[in-house]
N, C-alpha and C positions, 0 to 999 in steps of 0.2 A: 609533518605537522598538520592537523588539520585544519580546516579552512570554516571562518567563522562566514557565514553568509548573510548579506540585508536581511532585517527585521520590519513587518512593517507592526505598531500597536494595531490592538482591537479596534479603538476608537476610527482609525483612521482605514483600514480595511473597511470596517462597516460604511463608510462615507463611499468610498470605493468601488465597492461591493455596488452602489446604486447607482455609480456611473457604468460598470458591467452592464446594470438591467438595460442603462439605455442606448446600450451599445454604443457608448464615447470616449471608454477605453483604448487605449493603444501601448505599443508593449515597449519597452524602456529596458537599459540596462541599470537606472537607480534611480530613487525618489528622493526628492527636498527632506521628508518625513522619513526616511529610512534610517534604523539605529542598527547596533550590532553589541554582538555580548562583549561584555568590558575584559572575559580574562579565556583561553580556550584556543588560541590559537590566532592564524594571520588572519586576515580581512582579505574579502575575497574583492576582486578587483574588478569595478566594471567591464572591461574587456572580458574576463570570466563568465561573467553574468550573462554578453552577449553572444559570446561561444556556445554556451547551455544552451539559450534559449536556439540557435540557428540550430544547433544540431540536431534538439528534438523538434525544431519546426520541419527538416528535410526529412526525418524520421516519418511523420506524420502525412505528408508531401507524398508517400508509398503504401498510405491506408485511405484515401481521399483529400484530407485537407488540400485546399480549404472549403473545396465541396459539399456539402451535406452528405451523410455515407451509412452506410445502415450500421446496425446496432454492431451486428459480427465484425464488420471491419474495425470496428473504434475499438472492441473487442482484442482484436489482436494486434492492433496496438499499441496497449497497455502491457500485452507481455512480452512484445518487443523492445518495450521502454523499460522493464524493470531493467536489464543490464546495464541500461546505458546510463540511468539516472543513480544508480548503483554507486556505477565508476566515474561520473563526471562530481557527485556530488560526495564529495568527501568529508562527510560529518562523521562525527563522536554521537556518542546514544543521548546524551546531554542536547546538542545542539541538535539534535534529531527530533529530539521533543520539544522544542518551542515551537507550539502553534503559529508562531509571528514570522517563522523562516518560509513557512507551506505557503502563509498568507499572501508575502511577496510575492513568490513565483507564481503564483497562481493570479496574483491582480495586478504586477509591475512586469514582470520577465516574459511572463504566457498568456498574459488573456484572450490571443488571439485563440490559441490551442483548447485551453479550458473551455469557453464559447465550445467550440469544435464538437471537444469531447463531449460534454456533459449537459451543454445551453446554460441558461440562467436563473433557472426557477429554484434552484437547491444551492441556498447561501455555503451549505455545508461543505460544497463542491471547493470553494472559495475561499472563505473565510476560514482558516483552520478551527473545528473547536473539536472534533474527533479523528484520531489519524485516520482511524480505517475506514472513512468518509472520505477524505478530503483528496482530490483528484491527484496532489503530487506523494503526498506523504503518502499512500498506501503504498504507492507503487517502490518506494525505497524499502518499505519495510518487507514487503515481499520481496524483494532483491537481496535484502540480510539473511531474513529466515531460510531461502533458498539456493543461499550461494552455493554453487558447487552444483545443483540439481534442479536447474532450469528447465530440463523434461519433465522433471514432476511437476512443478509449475502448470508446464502448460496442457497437463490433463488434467486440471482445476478446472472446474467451471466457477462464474464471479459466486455462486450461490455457494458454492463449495468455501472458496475463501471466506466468505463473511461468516460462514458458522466458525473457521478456525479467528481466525483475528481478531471476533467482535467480542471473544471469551480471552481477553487479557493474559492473563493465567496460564492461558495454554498460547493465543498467538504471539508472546511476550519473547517466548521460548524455544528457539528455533529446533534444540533437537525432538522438542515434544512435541511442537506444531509437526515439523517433517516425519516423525514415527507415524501419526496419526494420518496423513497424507498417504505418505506410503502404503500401512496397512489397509487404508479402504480405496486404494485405490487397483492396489494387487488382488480385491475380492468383490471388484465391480465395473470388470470389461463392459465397456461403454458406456458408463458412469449411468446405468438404470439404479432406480432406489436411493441413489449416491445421498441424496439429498438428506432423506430419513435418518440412512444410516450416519452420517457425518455428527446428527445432531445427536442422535440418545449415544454415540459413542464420548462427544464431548460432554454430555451430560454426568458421562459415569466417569469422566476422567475429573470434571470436577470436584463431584461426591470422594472421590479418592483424593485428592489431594485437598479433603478438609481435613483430614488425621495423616497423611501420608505423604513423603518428601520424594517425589518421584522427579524431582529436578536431579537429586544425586545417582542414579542409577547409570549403570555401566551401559553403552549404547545397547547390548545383545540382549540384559534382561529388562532396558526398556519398551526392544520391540517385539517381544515378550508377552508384556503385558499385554500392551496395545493392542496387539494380535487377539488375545487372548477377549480385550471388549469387544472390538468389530465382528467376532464370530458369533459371541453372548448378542448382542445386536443385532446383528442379521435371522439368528434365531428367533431372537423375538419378536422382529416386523413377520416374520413369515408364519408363525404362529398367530398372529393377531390379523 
């Protein structure tokens, strides 16, 4: 069964949210203000909540925290956390997508971590209003999109993910996000160019799926395709 997990409202994140700036935050396993969806499964149990939150604090604990730590350590992570936030958090794609679930963890369970990670300056870090923003929810959805091929994962660089993720459509879609991964990643030993190419490759994978259903394609003549843009793409930055 899946596990329904604290919600916190917008209203009350935003209040939150500026107890974070002034660092008077501290981390909780449940809020007076916390709700839960009414139908989807158990309620997750505080003791849960402080399980989570201990085990990616010890996580963290092996990349700096709670020391200030350069960009590359907090770097890695993140992609040490995608497994684990993966498997400790056992949501539905339903409960995945309430902004209000990220909200909590991010201002009730972790705001020691989130600080860490990210500082203060970026509500967005905090307050869910985009997953592939928001400091916890990205890292679960990379853990979906990537089950199974966490070495590809970790030949992503974060510029690399946000051109797949931040195009809905495609990072919606794991086997389409992971084709796309795959392919430019197999035709850009030591991720030179990566950047470029990542973009006009999802650029043509969008244009294609304004007339074209490549959700249904059998995985061989998906990567196929794909293949078939990263090389039209690579051509064409080297031509220009």
């Amino acid at each position: 069964m899946s596990v329904l997990w604290p919600r916190l409202t917008a209203s009350v994140a935003a209040a939150m949210y500026v107890e974070a700036r002034r660092g008077t935050l501290r981390p909780s396993d449940s809020h007076p203000a916390q709700i839960f969806a009414p139908v989807g499964g158990r309620r997750a149990t505080p003791s849960e909540v402080a399980d989570l939150a201990s085990t990616v604090r010890q996580l963290a604990e092996r990349f700096g925290f709670p020391d200030r730590s350069e960009v590359t350590s907090r770097i890695a992570f993140d992609r040490a956390a995608v497994p684990l936030i993966g498997t400790k958090l056992d949501l539905s794609w339903s409960e995945a997508a309430s902004r209000d679930v990220w909200s909590f963890l991010a201002l009730v369970a972790l705001p020691d971590v989130t600080s860490w990670r990210f500082g203060t300056d970026n509500v967005e870090r905090w307050v869910a209003s985009d997953p592939n923003r928001h400091t916890w929810s990205r890292l679960w959805w990379q853990a979906v999109v990537f089950e199974g091929d966490l070495a590809l994962l970790a030949e992503l660089t974060e510029s690399d993910l946000n051109q797949v993720f931040e195009r809905r459509r495609i990072g919606g879609d794991p086997r389409l996000a992971c084709a796309i991964a795959r392919a430019v990643v197999s035709r850009t030993i030591g991720g030179e160019g990566r950047r470029d190419i990542i973009r006009d490759v999802t650029a043509r994978v969008r244009r294609r799926l304004a007339w074209a259903d490549m959700y249904s394609l059998e995985a061989s003549v998906l990567d196929s395709v794909i293949s078939g843009f990263v090389d039209e793409s690579i051509r064409r930055i080297r031509v220009s």
